[in-house]
Each structure stands twice: as C-alpha cells, then as structure tokens.
ZAMARGU-4260 file (C-alpha; in steps of 0.2 Angstrom, whole numbers, plus 5000, padded with zeros to 4 digits):
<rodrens>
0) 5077/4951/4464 | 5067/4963/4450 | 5054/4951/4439 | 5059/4947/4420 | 5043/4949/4410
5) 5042/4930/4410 | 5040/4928/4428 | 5027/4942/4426 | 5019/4931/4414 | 5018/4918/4426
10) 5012/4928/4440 | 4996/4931/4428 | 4993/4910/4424 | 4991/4908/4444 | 4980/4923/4447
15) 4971/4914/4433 | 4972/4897/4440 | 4977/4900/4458 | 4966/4895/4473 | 4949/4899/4475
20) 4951/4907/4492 | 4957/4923/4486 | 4941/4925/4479 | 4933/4930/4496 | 4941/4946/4496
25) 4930/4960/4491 | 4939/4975/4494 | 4960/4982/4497 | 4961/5000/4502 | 4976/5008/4504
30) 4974/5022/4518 | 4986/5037/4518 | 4994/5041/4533 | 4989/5061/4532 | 4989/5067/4548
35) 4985/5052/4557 | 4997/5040/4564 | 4996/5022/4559 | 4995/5011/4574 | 5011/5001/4578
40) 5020/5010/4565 | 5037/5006/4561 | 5043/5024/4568 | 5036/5030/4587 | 5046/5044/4594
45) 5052/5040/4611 | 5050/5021/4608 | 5071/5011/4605 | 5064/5000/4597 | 5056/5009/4583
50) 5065/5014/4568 | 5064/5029/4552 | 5062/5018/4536 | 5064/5033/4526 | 5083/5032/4533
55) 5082/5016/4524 | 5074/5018/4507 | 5058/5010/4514 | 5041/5014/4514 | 5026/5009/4524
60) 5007/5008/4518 | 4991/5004/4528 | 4981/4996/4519 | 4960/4989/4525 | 4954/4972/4517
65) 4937/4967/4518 | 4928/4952/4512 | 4922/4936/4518 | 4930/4920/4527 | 4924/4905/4535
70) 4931/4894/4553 | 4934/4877/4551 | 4931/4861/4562 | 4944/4845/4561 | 4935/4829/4556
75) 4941/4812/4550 | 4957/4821/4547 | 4952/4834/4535 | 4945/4852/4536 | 4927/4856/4536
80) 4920/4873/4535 | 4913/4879/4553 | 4906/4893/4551 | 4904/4898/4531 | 4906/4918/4525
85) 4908/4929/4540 | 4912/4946/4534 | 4924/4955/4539 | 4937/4971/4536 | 4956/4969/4543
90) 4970/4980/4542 | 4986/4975/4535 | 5001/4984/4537 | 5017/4983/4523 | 5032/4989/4523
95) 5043/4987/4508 | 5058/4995/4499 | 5052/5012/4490 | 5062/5007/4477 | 5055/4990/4471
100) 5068/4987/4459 | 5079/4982/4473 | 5068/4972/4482 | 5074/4955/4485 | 5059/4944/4481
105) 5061/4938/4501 | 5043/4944/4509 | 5038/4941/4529 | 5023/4939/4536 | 5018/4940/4554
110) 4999/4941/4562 | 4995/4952/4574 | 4995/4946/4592 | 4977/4946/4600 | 4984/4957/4613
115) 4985/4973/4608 | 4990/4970/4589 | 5006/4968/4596 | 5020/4962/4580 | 5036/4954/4589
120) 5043/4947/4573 | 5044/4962/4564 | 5052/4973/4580 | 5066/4958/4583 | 5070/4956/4564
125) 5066/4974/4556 | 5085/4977/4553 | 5089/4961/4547 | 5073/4962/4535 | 5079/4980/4527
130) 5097/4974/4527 | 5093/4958/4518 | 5083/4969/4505 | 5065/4962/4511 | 5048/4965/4514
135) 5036/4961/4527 | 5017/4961/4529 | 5007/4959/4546 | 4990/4954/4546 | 4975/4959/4561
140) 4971/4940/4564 | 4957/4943/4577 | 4957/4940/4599 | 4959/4924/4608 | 4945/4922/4624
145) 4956/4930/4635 | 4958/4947/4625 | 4939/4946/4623 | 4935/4943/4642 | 4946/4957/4646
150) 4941/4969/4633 | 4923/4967/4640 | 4926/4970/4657 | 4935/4984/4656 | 4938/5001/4651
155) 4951/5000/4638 | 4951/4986/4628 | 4966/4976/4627 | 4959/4963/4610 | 4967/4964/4594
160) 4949/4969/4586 | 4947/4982/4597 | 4963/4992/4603 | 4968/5000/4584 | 4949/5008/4586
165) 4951/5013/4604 | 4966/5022/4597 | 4960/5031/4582 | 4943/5028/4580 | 4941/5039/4565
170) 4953/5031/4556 | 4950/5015/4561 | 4930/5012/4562 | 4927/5006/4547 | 4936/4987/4556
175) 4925/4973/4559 | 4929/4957/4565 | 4916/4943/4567 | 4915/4933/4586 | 4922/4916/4578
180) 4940/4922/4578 | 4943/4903/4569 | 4942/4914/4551 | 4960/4920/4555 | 4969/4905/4546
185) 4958/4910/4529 | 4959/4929/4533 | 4979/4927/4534 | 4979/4915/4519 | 4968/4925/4507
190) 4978/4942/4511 | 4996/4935/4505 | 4990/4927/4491 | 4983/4944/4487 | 5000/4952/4488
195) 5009/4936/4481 | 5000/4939/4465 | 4995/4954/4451 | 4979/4965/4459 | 4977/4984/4454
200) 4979/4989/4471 | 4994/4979/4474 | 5010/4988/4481 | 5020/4971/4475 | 5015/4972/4455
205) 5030/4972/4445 | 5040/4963/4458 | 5028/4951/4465 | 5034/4941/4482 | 5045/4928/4474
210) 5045/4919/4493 | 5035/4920/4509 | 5041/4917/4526 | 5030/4914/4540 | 5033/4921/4558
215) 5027/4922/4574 | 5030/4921/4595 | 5022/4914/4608 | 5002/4918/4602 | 5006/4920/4584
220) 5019/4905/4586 | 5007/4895/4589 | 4995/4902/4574 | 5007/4897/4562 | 5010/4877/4571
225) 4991/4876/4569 | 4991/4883/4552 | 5004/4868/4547 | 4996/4853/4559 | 4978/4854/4554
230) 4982/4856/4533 | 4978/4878/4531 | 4998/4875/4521 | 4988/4864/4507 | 4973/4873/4509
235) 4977/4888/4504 | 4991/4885/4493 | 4993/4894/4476 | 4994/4878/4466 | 4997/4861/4470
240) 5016/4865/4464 | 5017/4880/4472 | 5015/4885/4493 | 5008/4899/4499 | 5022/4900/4513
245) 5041/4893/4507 | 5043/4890/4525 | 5039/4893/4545 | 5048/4901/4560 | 5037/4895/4576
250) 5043/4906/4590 | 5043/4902/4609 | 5030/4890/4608 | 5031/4872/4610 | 5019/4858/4607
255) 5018/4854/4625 | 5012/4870/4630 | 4994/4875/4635 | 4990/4885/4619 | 5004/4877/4607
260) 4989/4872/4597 | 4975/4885/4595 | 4958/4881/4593 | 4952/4879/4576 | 4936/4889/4579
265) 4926/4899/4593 | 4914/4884/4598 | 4931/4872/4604 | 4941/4872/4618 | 4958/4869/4617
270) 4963/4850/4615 | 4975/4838/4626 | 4993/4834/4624 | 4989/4819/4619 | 4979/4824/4603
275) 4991/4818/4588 | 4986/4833/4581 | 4998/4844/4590 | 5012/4833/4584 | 5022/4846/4570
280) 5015/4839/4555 | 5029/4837/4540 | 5025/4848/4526 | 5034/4854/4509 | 5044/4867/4516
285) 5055/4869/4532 | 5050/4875/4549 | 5061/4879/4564 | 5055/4878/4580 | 5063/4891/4593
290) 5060/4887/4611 | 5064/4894/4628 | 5070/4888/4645 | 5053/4893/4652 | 5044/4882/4636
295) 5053/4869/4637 | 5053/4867/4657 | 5033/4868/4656 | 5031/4853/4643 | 5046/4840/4644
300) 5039/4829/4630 | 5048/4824/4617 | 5051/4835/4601 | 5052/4832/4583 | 5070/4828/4577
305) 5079/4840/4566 | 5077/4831/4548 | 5084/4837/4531 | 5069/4827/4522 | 5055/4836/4512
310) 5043/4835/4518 | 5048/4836/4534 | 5061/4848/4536 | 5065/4855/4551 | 5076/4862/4564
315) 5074/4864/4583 | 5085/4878/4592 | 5082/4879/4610 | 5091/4893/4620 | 5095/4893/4642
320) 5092/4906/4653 | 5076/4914/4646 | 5060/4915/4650 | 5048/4915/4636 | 5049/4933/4626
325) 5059/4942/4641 | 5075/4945/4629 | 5068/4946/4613 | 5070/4965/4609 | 5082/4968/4622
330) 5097/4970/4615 | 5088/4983/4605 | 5085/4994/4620 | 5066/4986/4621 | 5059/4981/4635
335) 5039/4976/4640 | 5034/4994/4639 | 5042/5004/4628 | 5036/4995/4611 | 5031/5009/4599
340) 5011/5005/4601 | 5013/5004/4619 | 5021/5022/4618 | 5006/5026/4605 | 4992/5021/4618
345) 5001/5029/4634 | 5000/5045/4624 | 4983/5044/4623 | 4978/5041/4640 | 4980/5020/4641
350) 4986/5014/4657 | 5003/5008/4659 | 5006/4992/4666 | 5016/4993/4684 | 5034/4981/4681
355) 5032/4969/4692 | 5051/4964/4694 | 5056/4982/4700 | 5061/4976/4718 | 5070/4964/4716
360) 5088/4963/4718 | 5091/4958/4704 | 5092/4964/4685 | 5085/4955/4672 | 5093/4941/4662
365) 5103/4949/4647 | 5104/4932/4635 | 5103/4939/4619 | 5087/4931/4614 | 5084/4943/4599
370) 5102/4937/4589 | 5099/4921/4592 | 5082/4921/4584 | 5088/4932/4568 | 5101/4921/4566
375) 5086/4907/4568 | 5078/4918/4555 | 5093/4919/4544 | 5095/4901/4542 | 5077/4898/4538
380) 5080/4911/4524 | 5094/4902/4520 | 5087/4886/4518 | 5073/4892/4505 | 5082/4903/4495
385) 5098/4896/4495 | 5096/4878/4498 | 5109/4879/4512 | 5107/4867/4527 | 5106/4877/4544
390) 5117/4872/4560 | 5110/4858/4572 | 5109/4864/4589 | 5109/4852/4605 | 5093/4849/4614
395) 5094/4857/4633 | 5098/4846/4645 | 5083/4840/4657 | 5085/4829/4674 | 5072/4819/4681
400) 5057/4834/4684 | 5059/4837/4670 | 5070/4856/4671 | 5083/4861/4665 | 5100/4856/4672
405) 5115/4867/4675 | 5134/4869/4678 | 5145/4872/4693 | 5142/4892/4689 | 5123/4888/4689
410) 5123/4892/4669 | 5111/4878/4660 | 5116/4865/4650 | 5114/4858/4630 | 5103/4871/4620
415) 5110/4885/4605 | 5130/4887/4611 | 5129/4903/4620 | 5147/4913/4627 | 5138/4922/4641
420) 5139/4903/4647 | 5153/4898/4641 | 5165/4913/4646 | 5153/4918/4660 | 5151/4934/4672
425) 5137/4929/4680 | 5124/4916/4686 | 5109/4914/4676 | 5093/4907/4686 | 5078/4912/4695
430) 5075/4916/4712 | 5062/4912/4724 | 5058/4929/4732 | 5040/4935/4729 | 5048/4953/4721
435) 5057/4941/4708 | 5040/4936/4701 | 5032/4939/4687 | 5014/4934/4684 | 5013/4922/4693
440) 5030/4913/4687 | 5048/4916/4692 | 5059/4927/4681 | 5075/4923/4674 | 5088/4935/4684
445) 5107/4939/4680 | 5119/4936/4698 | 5132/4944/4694 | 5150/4937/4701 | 5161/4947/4712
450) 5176/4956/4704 | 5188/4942/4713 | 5180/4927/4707 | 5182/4935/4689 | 5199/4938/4694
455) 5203/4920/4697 | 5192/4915/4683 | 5201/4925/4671 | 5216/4935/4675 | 5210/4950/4671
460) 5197/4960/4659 | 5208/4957/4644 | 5209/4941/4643 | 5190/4939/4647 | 5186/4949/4632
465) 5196/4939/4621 | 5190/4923/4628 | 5173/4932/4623 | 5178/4935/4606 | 5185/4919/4602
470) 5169/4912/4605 | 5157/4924/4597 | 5166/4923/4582 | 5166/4902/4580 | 5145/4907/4582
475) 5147/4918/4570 | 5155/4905/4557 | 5145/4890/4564 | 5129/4904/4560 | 5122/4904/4576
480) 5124/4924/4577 | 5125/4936/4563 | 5140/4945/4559 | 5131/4961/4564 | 5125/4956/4579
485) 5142/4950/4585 | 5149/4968/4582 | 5135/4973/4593 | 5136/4961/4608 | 5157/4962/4608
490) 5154/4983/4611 | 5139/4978/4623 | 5151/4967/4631 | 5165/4978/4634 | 5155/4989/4646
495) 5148/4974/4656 | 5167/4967/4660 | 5172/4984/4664 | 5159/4987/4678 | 5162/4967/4682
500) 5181/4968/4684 | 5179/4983/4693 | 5165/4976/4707 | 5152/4987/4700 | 5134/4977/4704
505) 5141/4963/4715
</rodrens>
C-alpha cells in the first residue's frame, strides 16, 4: 500500500514522539555496491538458492549503521541496563521493491545468525516476499560463545562480526562490534524503528513500513522468543499504541531446548528449563511457533496452547520427519553448502565443510519443510494484516520417552498434515549406522518402498498421483501449503513416482 499524506503526517507525530531508543543511532550510510559484491547478496552465481531481484522489480541496498546500545540484565522482573553505550557499526541489508509505489506496507525482518551472517528467513521466504509485494531487512546482531571460540582459534573466522570482513575487508572494515553480544535486542530494535519512521537517509520515506514481521530459525528463533519473554517488544515499541513488530514467526526453536532462551548479556550463562522466563510470554501481537521432529523429540515439555486472545495469540505448527533446518530450502535446490555466502567465501579460498551423510545409503529426507513454513509465514501475515485466523495444527504425537510415534509404514504421527505420510512412497526415519550421522545426531533419511509394495498400495502411478493431489489440494484450501507451492511439489512429485513405480532407488 502507497501512504496518503495523512498517514505521512503521522509518520512525522511519532518520529516526534516515538521512543527514545532511536536516538542511540548516530549514523546510516548507505554503501553502493560499485564493484564490490555485497555479502550474502540476494544474487550469487552458481548458488539455487539465490535469486536476480532485478527480474522482479526489486532492488537491494547496503546500508552501515553506527551508534550506541546497551545489554541488559533481568531483575524483579523487569530490564536493567547491563552494560550502558557500547558503540558499535552494523550492516544492514534491504531489499525492497524499486518502485515504492507498489509496495505493500508488509516489511520482514530477520537478524543475521552468529554463524557466518547466515539469513534463513529471507532464503526460504524471498519469493513469497516479492510475490506478496514486501520488503525485508536483515540486521548483523552480533556472535554467540561458540562463534567467538571458533573464530579465535582458527584461521578463518566463522562469527557473525567477523566473517563479512574476512570476506571483503575493504568494504567491510569500518564494522565493529563490542564483546557483550547482549546489545543485539537494542541494535535490532533501534534499526527498524529507523526504517519504520521518516530519516533523510531512509529508503522507506514516502511509503513508510505500515507493518513489521519478525523472523528467525534455530539461533535467530530463539533471538526473537527472548526479545518477546524478557519485555525488548514493550521496550522498544514506537508508542505505547503502537508495536515495533505486528508479530513473531519463531523457527525450529522450542522452549525446551538448550539455547531456546539466549542469554540476555555476555556475563550470563544460559538458564534452566525450569526458569518461568522461558515460558512464551503473551504479548499484543501473534506469534507462531514452528517446530521439528528433532526439537521437539529433545525437549517433550509441554507447549503453549494455540489462543486467539490478545494478548496472547498464538499458533504452534509442528511438522514430522525433519530434523531441525535440514529441509528448509530444499525444495528450492538448497542444501547445507550451496547457500549464496557460502559459494561467496569458497570463492575466496574458505574451506568447505565435508557432508557428513555422503555414505550412507540412504538419501536425505525430502519433507517439504520450506512450504510448510511459508505457508506458516503466510498465515501470520494473514493474521495481522487481515485479521484472519490461521489453521490449528495437531500437536505430534509422543509415547512414553518422550519421541515421536509412528505408523505401520514407520511415517510419524499428529503434527502439520503432510501427504508424503499420508499417500506415502517411502519410510521416513533415522538410521543407526555411524555414516547416517550428522554431528553427532542421527539424520532424518528417506527408505524408499519397493516398486511392488507401491503396486499393492496403489494399483498403479496414476492413481498414486491423484491420491497425491487430492490431498495437496484440501492443504492448499485448509492453508497449510500455498497454492504456489503446491504446483511445485505435484511436478516434484510426478518424477519421484515415476522412478518409485518403476524400482528406481529400492
């Protein structure tokens, strides 16, 4: 949507009476591209999973942001400054339609993972963001201890801080990041209100972010379930009417997990399940919660209910058969090494990490993660812009260890309805061979069935594929898979039944 001047108008009264954080940012520079390759950019040549905004009438800018922010401590229930002022200079990366007058008002924001900048969100949604007429901003939010620990011992550094000026470091040596990474929630906070309101320098003015999602996976999953529990939403608000974020998709991170809840600053370690604070705090706006096999088999605890209240919105969506990020971009061609700043830092002589799973027998599980989370994404959008009430999705079902249970064809029950276990080709579990490990935890494998079981499952390919469809199609209407992606899996599909009916990968 394009501003009326009396929305512009507004947009002045809260840069005049918005929050004080903003205040803290000295400086916004936007750095051309020229010669230089921005890191993670959008387009990588010989990445799948990169894509030519250009194509799309989108644009991307660079911009550094330098000022001050402070870490916090927890006390009594409130926030307390930690550490006060610690300067710093970020990058931020937007990319937005050229064109603003056909921006839709919708903007995304994502912090970079400590390892390696890497920006999940944006890969598995960048199509449903151009399509839906978006925009979307990432933010450098700093390392966690591990990143640092790495980063110090070896040769190339693997922390978010670090890696962009490993990469370029004339473009990039003008970043600095402090050693308390705990001024990420203000660093994060004070940026989006910058674009969410009129500045000289920014690429918003005249069609200012009418709405902010938040989004992140694993890591930055967990950034945004800590930005909510410990109060950084009311914090950093624009006014007390008005939220900094309309809402929150927390990705492949659940409570009950190690790092579910970050540390607030660097001086802490990371807390116990049994602190309340990592109970999902109901706020103003909705938040879904999108979890995995592998997250929820790790922490069985009990999970917030789904609630159309405000405060306290909130949907949980659980899918089977995947472990963690595995699937996320894969329906895109993307796998764990050929993301676009992974081909950037190959190219300049970074070493590339050996896969792990290349002996065993067999491949990788193909659950399409990624549609399942944009649909997630979808109906998030949905529910702020539109005021329409996403699906509820079952919980998956657990037995007494606390794992997930599964059917006669070894398929797991309850979770987001899925046709690969529905009308199955294949068994969808782990196996307990060393080669069918990944760091130090199983992987989630595809067992494919032999052409004759398919045959007296089915009858034939043709009446597999329609069995297929029919399903995919009531997700499509129930909105658990976008129409798009539904194309995309049925043509997907169409060559895996043909190999399966004709005993290709038994």
């Amino acid at each position: 949507m394009t501003y009326s001047r009396i929305a512009w108008f507004c947009a002045l009264l809260l840069l005049a009476g918005g929050k004080e954080a903003v205040a803290d940012i000295e400086h916004v520079k936007k750095i051309p591209a020229g010669e230089r390759e921005i890191y993670n950019a959008a387009e990588v040549k010989g990445s799948p999973v990169s894509v030519n905004l250009a194509e799309y009438g989108y644009v991307e800018e660079e911009y550094f942001v330098s000022g001050t922010a402070s870490s916090f401590d927890y006390k009594d229930g409130s926030l307390v400054v930690h550490n006060k002022d610690l300067p710093y200079v970020t990058r931020v990366v937007v990319r937005r339609p050229e064109d603003m007058a056909t921006f839709s008002g919708v903007l995304h924001v994502e912090p970079e993972h400590p390892s390696k900048g890497n920006t999940s969100h944006w890969v598995a949604m960048q199509h449903f963001i151009i399509d839906s007429g978006d925009a979307y901003v990432s933010v450098g939010s700093g390392n966690d201890p591990r990143q640092r620990e790495l980063t110090a011992q070896g040769e190339f550094p693997t922390a978010q801080s670090d890696i962009a000026k490993w990469y370029d470091p004339e473009r990039y040596k003008a970043l600095q990041w402090p050693a308390d990474d705990g001024i990420r929630y203000q660093v994060i906070s004070d940026a989006v209100h910058y674009f969410r309101t009129a500045h000289v320098a920014n690429p918003f003015n005249g069609a200012l972010p009418d709405v902010a999602i938040a989004g992140g996976w694993s890591f930055t999953g967990s950034f945004w379930r800590t930005y909510v529990n410990y109060g950084f939403h009311e914090k950093f608000a624009i006014s007390a009417e008005k939220p900094l974020f309309d809402g929150y998709l927390v990705g492949i991170s659940s409570r009950w997990n190690g790092l579910g809840v970050l540390p607030l600053n660097a001086d802490i370690d990371k807390d116990g399940m049994d602190n309340p604070v990592r109970d999902l705090r109901p706020v103003n706006v909705p938040v879904i919660e999108f979890l995995t096999e592998f997250e929820v088999g790790e922490g069985d605890g009990p999970q917030v209910a789904d609630s159309n209240k405000n405060p306290g919105a909130h949907r949980l969506y659980e899918i089977g058969a995947v472990i963690h990020g595995d699937q996320l971009l894969m329906d895109q061609g993307g796998d764990r090494f050929n993301r676009g700043q992974l081909i950037q830092l190959y190219r300049k002589g970074y070493p590339k990490e050996a896969d792990a799973l290349a002996e065993c027998q067999y491949p990788l599980s193909d659950i399409p993660q990624g549609p399942y989370a944009r649909a997630a994404l979808s109906n998030l959008r949905e529910w702020i812009v539109n005021v329409q009430l996403p699906p509820h999705a079952q919980e998956l079902v657990l037995d007494e260890n606390g794992q997930v249970l599964r059917d006669h064809h070894q398929n797991p029950l309850g979770g987001m309805p899925v046709a690969e276990f529905a009308v199955p080709l294949a068994s969808y579990t782990t196996d307990a061979e060393p080669q069918c490990q990944r760091n130090g935890r199983p992987a989630m494998l595809r067992k494919n069935f032999s052409s004759q079981q398919l045959q007296a499952m089915y009858g034939n390919k043709d009446n597999y594929l329609k069995a297929y469809h029919d399903y995919l199609d009531a997700m499509v209407r129930e909105r658990w898979v976008l129409e798009s992606d539904a194309k995309m899996l049925k043509n997907k599909m169409a060559d895996l039944a043909t190999d399966a009916f004709a005993g290709k990968g038994e």
